[in-house]
KOLMARVEX-574925 format. One line per 10 residues: number of its first residue (from 1); for each residue x, y, z of N, C-alpha, C, O. Coordinates in pm, whole numbers, always signed. Atoms other than C-alpha are relative to their C-alpha. Layout:
NUM> X:Y:Z:X:Y:Z:X:Y:Z:X:Y:Z | ...
% end
This chain:
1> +83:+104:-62:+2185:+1313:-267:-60:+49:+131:-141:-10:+201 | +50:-47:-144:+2134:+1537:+30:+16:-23:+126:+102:+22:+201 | -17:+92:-171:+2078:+1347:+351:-51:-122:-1:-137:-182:+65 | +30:+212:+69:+2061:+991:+201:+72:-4:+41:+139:+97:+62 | -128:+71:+12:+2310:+763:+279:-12:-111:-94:-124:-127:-141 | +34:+122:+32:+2377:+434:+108:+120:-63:+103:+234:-33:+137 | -25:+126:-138:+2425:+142:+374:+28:-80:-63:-5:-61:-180 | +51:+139:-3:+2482:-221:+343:-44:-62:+157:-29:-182:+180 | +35:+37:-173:+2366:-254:+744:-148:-62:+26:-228:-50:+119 | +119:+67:-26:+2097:-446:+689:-39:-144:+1:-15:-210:-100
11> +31:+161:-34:+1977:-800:+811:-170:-38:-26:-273:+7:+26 | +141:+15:+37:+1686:-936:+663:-89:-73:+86:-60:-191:+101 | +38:+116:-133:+1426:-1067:+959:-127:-117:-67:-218:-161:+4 | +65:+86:+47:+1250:-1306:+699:+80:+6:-146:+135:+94:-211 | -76:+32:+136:+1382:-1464:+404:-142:+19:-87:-132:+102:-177 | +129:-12:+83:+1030:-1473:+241:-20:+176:-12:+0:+275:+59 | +92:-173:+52:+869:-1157:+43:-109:+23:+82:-189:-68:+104 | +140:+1:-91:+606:-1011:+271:-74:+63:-73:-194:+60:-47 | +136:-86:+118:+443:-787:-33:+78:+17:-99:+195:-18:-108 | -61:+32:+181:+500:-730:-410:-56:+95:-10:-153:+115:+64
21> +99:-95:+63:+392:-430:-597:+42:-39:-172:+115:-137:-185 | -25:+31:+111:+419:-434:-997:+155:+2:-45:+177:-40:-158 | -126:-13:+72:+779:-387:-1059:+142:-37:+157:+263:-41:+135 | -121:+24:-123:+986:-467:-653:-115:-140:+44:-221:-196:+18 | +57:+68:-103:+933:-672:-420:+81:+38:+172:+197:+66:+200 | -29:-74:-160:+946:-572:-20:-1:-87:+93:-78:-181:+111 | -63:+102:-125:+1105:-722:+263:+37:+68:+113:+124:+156:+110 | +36:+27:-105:+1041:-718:+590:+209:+55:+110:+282:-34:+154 | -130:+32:-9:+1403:-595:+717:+69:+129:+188:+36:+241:+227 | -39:-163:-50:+1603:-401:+1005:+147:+14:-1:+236:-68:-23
31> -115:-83:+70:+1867:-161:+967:+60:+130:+99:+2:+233:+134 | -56:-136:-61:+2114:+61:+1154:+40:-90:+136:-20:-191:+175 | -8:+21:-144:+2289:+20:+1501:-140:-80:+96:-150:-195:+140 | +115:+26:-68:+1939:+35:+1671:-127:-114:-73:-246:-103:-46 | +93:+57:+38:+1782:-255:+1457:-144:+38:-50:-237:-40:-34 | +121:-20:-19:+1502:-82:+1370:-121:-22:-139:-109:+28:-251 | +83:+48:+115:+1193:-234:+1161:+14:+97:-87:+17:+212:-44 | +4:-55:+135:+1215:-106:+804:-81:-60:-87:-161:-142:-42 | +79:+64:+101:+1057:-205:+492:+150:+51:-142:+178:+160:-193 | -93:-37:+135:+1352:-239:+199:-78:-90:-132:-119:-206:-128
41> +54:-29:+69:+1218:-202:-118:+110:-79:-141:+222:-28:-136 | -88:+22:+83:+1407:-373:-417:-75:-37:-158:-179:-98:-184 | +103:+16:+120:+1327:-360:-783:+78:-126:-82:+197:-156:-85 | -10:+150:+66:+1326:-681:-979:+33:+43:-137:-27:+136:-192 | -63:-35:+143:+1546:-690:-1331:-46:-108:-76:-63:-226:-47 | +49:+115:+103:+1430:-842:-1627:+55:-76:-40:+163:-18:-55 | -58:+128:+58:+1562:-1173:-1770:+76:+33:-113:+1:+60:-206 | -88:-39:+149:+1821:-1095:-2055:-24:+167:-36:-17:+226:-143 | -15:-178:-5:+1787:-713:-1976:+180:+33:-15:+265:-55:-17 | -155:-113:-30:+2135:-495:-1965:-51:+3:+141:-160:+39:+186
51> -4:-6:-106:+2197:-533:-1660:+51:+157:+52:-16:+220:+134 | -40:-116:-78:+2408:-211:-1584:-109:+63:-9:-187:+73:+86 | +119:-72:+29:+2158:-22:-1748:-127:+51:+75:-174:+164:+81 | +103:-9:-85:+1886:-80:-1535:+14:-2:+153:-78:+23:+232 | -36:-59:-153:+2077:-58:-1194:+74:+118:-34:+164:+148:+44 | -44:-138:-6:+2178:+269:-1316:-169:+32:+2:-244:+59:+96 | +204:-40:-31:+1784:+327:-1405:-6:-2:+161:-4:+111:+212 | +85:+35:-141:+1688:+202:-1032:+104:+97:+64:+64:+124:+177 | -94:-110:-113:+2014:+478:-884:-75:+123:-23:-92:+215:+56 | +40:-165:+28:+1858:+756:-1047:-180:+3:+23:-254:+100:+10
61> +168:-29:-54:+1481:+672:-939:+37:+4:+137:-42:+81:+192 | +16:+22:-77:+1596:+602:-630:+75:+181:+78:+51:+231:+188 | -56:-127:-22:+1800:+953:-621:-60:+79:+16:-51:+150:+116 | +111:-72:+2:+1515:+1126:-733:-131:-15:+93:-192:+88:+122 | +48:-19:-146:+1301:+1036:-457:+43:+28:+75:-46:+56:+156 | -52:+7:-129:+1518:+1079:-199:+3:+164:+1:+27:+217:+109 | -28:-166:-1:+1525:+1496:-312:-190:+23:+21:-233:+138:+17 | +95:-64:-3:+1147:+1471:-269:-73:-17:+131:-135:-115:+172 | +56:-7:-135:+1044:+1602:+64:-128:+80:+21:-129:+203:+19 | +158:-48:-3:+673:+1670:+104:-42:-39:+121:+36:-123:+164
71> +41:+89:-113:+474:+1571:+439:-93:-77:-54:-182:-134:+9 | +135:+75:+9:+263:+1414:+257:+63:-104:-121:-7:-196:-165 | -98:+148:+8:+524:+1178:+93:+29:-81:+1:+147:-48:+14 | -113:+105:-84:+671:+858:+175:+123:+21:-135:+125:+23:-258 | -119:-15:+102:+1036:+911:+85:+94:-93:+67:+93:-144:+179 | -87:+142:-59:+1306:+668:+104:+106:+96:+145:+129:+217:+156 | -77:-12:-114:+1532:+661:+450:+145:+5:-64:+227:+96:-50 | -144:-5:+29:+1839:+536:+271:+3:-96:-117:-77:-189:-126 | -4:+81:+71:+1963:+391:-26:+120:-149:+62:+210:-140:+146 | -79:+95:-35:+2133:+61:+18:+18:-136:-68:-64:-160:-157
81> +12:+94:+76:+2242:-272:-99:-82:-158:+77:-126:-169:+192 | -8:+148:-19:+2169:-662:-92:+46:-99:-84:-15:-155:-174 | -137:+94:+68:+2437:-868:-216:+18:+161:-129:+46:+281:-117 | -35:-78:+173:+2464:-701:-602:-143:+129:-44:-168:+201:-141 | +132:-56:+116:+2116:-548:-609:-7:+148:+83:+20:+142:+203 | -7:-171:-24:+2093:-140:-541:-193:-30:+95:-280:-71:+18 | +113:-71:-74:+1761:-85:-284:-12:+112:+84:+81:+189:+105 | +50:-117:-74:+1565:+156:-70:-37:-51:+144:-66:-170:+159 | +41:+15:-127:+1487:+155:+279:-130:+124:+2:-127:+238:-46 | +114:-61:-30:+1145:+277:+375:-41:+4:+105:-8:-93:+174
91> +43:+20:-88:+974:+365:+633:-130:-171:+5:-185:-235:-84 | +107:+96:-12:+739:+87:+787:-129:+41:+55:-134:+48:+178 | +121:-34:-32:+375:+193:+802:-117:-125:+38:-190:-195:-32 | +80:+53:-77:+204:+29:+1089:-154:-24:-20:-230:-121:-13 | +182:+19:+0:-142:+105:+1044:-44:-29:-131:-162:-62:-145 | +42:+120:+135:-124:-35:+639:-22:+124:-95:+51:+221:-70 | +63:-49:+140:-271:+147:+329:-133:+51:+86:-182:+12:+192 | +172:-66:-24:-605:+351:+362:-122:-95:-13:-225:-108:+54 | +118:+132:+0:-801:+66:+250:-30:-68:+138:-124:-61:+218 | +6:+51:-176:-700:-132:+558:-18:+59:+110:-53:+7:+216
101> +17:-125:-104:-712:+159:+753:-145:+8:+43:-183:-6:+160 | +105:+2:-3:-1051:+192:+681:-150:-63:+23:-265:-28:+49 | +65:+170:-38:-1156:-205:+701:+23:-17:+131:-43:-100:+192 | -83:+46:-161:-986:-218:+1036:-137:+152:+69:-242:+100:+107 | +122:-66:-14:-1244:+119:+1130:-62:+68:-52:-52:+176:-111 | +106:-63:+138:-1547:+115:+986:-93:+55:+28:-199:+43:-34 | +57:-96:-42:-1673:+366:+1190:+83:+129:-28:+69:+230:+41 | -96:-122:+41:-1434:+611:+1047:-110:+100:-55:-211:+33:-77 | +53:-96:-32:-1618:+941:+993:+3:+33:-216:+92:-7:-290 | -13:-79:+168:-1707:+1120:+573:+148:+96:+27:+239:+112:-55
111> -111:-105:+11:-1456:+1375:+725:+164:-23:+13:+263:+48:-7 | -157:+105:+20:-1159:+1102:+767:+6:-24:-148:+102:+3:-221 | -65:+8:+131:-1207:+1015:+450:+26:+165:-124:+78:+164:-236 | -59:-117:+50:-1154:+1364:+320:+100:+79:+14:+148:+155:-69 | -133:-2:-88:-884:+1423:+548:+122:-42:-74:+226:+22:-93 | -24:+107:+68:-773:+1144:+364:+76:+64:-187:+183:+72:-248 | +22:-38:+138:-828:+1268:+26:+98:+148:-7:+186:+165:-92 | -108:-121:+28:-647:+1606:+64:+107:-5:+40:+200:+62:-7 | -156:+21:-12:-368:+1468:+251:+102:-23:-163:+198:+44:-200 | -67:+95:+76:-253:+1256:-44:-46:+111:-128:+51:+121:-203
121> +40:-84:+114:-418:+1510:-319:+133:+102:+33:+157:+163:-71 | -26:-151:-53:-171:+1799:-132:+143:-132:-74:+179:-105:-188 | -145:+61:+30:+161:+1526:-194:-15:-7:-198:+75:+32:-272 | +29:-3:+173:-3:+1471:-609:+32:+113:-24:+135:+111:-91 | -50:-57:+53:+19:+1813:-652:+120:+66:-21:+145:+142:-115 | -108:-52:-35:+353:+1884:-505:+126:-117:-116:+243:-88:-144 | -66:+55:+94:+476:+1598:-754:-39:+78:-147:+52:+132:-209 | +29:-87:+79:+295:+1767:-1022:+31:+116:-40:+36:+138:-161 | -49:-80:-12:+402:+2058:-958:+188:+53:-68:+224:+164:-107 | -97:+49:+61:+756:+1948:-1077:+56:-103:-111:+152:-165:-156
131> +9:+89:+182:+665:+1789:-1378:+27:-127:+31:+93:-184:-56 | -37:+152:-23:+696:+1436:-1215:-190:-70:+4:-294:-17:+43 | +134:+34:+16:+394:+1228:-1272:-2:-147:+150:+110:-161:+200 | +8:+111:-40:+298:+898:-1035:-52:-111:-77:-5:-220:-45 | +27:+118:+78:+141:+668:-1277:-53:-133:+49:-104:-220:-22 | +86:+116:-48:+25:+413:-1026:-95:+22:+150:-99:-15:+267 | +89:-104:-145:-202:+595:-794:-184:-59:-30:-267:-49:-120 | +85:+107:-56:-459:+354:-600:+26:-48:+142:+126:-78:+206 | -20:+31:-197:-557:+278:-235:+67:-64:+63:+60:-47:+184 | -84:+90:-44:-313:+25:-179:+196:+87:-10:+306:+52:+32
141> -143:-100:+10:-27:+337:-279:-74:+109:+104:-46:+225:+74 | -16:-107:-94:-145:+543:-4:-16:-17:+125:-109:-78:+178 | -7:+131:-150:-42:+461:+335:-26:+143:+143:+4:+262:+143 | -25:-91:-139:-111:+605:+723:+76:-25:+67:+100:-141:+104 | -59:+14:-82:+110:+708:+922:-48:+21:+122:-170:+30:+133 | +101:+29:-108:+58:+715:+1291:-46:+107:+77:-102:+93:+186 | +117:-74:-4:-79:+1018:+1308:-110:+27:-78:-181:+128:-78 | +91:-17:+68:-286:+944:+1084:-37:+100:-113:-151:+147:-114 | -57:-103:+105:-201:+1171:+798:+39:-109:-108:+112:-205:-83 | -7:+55:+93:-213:+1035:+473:+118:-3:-83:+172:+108:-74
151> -116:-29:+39:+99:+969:+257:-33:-46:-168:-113:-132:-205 | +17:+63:+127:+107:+917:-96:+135:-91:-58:+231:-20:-88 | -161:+53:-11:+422:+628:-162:-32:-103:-126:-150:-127:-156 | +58:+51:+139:+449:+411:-504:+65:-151:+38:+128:-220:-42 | -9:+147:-13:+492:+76:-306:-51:-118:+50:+5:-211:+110 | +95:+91:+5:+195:-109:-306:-21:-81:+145:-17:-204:+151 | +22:+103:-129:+128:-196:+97:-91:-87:+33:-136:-118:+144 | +92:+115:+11:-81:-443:-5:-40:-75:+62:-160:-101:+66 | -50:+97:-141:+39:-690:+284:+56:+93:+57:+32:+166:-39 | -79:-73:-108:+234:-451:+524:-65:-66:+86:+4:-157:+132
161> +26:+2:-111:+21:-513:+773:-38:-186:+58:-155:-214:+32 | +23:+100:+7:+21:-891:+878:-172:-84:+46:-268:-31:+103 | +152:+28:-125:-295:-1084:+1019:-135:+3:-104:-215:-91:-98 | +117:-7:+59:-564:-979:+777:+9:-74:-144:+89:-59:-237 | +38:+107:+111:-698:-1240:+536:-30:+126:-135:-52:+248:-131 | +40:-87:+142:-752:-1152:+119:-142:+14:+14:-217:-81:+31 | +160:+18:+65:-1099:-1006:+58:+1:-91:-118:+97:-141:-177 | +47:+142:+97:-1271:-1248:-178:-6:+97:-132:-63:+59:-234 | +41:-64:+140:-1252:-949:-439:+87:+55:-43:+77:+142:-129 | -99:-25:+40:-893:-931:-441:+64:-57:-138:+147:+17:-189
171> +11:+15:+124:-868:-1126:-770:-36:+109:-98:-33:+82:-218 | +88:-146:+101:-1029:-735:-924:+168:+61:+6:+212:+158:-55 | -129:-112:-16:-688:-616:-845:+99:+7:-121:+210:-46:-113 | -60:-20:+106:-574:-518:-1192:-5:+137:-41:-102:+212:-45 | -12:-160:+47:-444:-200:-1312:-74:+55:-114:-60:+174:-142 | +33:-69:+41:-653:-177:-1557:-158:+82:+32:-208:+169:-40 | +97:-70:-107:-963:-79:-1293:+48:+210:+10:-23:+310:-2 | -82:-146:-67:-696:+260:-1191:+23:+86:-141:+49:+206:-134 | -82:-16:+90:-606:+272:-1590:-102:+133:-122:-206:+111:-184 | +109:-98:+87:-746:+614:-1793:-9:-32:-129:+88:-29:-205
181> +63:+32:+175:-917:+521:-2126:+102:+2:-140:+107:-77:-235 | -71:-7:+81:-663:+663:-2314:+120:-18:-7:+185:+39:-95 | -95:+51:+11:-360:+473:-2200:-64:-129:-37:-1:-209:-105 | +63:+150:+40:-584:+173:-2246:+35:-45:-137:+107:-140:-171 | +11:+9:+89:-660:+250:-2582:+79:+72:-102:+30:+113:-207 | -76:-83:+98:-346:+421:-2738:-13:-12:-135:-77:-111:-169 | +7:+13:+141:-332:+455:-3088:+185:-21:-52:+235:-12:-165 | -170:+5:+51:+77:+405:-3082:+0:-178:-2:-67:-260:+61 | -22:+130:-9:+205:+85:-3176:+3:-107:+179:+26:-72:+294 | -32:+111:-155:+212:-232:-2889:+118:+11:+45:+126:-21:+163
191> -116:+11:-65:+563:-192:-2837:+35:+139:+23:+154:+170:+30 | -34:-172:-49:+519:+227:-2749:-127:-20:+121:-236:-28:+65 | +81:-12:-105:+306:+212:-2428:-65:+153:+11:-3:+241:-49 | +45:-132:-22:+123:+520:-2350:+90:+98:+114:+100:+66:+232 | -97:-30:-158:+353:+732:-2118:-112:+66:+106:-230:+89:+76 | +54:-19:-55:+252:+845:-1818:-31:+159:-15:+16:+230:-104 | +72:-149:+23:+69:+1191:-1764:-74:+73:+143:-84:+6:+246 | +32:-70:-87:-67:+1420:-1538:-150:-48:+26:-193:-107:+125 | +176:+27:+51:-457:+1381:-1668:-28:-189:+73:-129:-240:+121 | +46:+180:+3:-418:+967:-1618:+22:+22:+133:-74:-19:+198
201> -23:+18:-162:-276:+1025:-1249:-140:+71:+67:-180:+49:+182 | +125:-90:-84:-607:+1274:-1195:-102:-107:-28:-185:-113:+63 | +84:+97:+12:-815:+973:-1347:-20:-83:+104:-136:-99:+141 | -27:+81:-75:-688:+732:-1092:-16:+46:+117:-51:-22:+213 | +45:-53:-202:-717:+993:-771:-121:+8:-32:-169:-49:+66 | +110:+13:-21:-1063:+1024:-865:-63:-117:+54:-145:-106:+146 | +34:+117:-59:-1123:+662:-808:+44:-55:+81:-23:-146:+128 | -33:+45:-105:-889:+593:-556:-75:+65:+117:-110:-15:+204 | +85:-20:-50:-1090:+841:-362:-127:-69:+28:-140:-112:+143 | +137:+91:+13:-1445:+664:-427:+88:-140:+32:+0:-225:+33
211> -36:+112:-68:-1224:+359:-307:-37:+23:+167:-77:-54:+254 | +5:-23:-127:-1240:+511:-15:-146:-16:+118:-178:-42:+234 | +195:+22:-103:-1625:+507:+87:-3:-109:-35:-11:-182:+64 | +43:+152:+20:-1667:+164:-101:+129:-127:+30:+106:-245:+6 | -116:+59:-7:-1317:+18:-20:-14:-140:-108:-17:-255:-64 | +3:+115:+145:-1337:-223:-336:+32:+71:-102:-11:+185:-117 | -73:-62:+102:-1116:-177:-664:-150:+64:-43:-264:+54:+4 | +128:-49:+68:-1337:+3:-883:-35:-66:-92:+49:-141:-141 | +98:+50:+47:-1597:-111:-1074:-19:-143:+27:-50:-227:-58 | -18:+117:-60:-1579:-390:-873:-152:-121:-19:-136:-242:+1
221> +87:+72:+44:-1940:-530:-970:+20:-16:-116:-80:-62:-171 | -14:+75:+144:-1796:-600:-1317:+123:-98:+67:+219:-53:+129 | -62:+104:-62:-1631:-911:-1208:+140:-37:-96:+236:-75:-31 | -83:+37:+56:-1393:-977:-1482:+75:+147:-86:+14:+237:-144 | -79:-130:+88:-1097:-717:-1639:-40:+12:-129:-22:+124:-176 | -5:+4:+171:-1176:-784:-2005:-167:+98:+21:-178:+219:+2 | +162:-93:-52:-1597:-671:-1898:+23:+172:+14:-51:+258:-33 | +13:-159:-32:-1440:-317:-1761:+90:+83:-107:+89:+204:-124 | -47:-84:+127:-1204:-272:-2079:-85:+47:-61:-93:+166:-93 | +87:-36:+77:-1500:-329:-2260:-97:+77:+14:-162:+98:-89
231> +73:-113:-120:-1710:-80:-2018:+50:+149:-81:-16:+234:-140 | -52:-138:-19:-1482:+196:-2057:+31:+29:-180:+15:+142:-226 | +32:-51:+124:-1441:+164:-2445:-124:+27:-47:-129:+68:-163 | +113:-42:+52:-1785:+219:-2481:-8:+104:+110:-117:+72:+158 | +27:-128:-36:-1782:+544:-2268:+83:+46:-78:+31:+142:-135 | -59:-70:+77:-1520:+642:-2464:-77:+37:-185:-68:+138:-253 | +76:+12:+87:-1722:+570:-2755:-96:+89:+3:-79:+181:-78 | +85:-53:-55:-2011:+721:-2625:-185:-64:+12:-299:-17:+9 | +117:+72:+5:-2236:+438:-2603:-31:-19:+142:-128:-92:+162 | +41:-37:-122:-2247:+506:-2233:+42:+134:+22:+151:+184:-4
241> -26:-139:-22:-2293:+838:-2131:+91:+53:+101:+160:+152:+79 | -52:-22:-20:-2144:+809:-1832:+12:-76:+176:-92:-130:+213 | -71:+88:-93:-1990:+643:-1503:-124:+14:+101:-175:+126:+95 | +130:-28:-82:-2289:+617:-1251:+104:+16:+142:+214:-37:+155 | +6:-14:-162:-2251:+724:-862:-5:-119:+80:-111:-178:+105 | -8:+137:-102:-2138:+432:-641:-75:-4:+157:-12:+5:+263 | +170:-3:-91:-2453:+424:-398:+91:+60:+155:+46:+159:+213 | -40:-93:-105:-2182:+498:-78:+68:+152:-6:+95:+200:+105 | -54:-103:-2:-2036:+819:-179:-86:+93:+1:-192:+95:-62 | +112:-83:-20:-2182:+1096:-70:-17:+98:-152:+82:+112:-225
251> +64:-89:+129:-2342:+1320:-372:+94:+106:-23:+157:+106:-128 | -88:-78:+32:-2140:+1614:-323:+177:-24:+3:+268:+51:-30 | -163:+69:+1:-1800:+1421:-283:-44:-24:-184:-10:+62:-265 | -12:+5:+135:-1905:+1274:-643:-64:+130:-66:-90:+115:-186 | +16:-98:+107:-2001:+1565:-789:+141:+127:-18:+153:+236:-74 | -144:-81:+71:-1624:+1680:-795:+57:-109:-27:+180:-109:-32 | -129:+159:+26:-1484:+1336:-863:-36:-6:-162:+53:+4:-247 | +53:+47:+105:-1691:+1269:-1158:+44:+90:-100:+10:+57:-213 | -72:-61:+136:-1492:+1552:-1382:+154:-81:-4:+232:-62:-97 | -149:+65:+34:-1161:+1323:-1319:-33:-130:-75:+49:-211:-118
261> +60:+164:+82:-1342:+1025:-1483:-57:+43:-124:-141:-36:-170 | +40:-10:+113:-1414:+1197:-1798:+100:-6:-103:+202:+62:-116 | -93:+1:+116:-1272:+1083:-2098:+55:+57:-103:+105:+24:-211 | -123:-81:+129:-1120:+1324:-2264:+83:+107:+118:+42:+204:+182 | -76:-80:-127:-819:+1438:-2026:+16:+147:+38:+50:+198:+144 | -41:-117:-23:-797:+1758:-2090:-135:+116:+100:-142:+229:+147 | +155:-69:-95:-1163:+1828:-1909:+24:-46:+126:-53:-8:+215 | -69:+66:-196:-1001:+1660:-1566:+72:+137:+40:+132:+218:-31 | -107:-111:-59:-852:+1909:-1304:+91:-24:+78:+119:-111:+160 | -172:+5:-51:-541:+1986:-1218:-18:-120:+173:-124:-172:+207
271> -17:+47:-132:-425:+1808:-845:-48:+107:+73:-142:+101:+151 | +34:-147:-95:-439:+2162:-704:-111:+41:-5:-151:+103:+94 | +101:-20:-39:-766:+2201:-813:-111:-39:+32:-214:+25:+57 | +56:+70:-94:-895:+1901:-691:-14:+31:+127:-114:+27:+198 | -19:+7:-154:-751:+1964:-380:-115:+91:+40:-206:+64:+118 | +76:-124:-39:-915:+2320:-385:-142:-34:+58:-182:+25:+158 | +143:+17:+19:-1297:+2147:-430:+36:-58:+131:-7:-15:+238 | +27:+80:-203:-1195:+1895:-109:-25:+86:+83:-121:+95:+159 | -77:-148:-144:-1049:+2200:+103:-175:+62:+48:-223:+83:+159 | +128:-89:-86:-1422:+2368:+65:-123:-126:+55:-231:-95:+106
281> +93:+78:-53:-1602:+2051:+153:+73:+6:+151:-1:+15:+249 | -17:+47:-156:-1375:+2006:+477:-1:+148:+54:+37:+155:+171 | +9:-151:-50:-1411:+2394:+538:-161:-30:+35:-199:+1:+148 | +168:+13:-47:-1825:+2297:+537:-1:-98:+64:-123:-111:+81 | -10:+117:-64:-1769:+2000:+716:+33:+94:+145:-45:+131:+233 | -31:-113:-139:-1587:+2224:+988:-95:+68:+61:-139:+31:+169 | +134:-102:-5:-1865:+2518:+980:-110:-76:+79:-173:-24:+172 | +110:+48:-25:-2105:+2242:+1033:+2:-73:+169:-98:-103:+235 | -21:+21:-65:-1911:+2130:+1315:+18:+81:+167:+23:+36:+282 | -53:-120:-107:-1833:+2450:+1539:-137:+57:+42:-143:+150:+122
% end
């Protein structure tokens, strides 16, 4: 386990949930001698599940993060309990998710958001790299810390940051906006889900990127989820040729994004060699600067 501990030293400073992601819910908590704000992380069990079962599941996800040290990361502080239920302690990221980051200043610079983009591309491939996939990778999973260094973390800081009202286009917030064509449309029975993959996580950094200049889920002018299923089965089809350029991104940013949005995975590139295409834009970005 390394340099985990598991605690029970924690006092919760709100009984209410302050954010939810698809599978926990996160609370507001502090922990240790020195009280100090946290964010504990706890995953929610299903109704007439096996119970052991799945708090053994949640020891061994929570194990397996805790061995993964990247700077570009968020990794748990400590494992710990509340009453019966096994959680994580997290850090608490002040300045929110990149989205908010970015709503909060929106004088932020093309070269923040690329900054941006290879921070969190450099943590994808270092999961990648070890045959671990993320599977829910979207602007609301990648948070700043306060130097401003991007983190890539799989717990939805949706709310972290208190104070700021819902955009009116938070109703778009459905996974299947982030979701690559061909987990959409598996060909395995309904009760075999598509597993996750390397190719679907490069689908989803492409567009969490382009979240980044337009800060709105994607395809956010199709107003309803069922509209962008039916969108994306007809690119898959090939009754659309192909995903148009979202009017703020600059041209040469999409003209390396737009091979992670092609539907057939195996024409998407690696994390590493995403990263590579960023690296020489912020190398000309530099040049252009000196």
């Amino acid at each position: 386990m390394g340099d985990m501990t598991v605690t029970n030293q924690v006092s919760t400073m709100s009984g209410d949930i302050f954010a939810i992601s698809t599978r926990s819910d996160l609370f507001l908590v502090s922990a240790g001698d020195e009280k100090q704000q946290t964010v504990f992380k706890r995953l929610r069990i299903c109704r007439g599940a096996d119970i052991t079962s799945q708090r053994l599941r949640q020891y061994v996800e929570r194990m397996r993060h805790g061995r993964l040290s990247h700077p570009n990361i968020s990794r748990a502080l400590e494992l710990c309990t509340d009453g019966s239920i096994l959680g994580t302690l997290m850090p608490l990221y002040t300045p929110g998710n990149v989205i908010q980051y970015l709503q909060r200043y929106p004088g932020s610079t093309d070269r923040e958001r690329i900054d941006f983009a290879a921070d969190f591309l450099k943590g994808l491939a270092f999961l990648h790299e070890k045959d671990i996939t993320h599977d829910n990778i979207r602007g609301e999973n990648i948070v700043i810390d306060d130097t401003r260094r991007a983190l890539l973390c799989d717990a939805q800081y949706k709310t972290m940051v208190a104070g700021d009202a819902d955009p009116p286009y938070v109703h778009l917030d459905s996974s299947c906006r982030w979701t690559a064509p061909e987990k959409l449309f598996n060909e395995e029975p309904r009760a075999m889900p598509a597993p996750a993959n390397k190719a679907a996580d490069m689908y989803a950094a492409g567009l969490t990127i382009v979240q980044m200049w337009t800060l709105l889920p994607p395809f956010a002018h199709i107003r309803r989820d069922l509209a962008v299923v039916v969108m994306l089965k007809q690119l898959v089809d090939g009754t659309i040729a192909a995903i148009d350029r979202p009017d703020k991104v600059p041209v040469a940013v999409w003209s390396i994004l737009k091979d992670c949005l092609s539907t057939v995975p195996s024409l998407r590139p690696s994390a590493q060699a995403l990263l590579a295409r960023i690296e020489i834009i912020q190398q000309a970005q530099n040049d252009d600067e000196s």
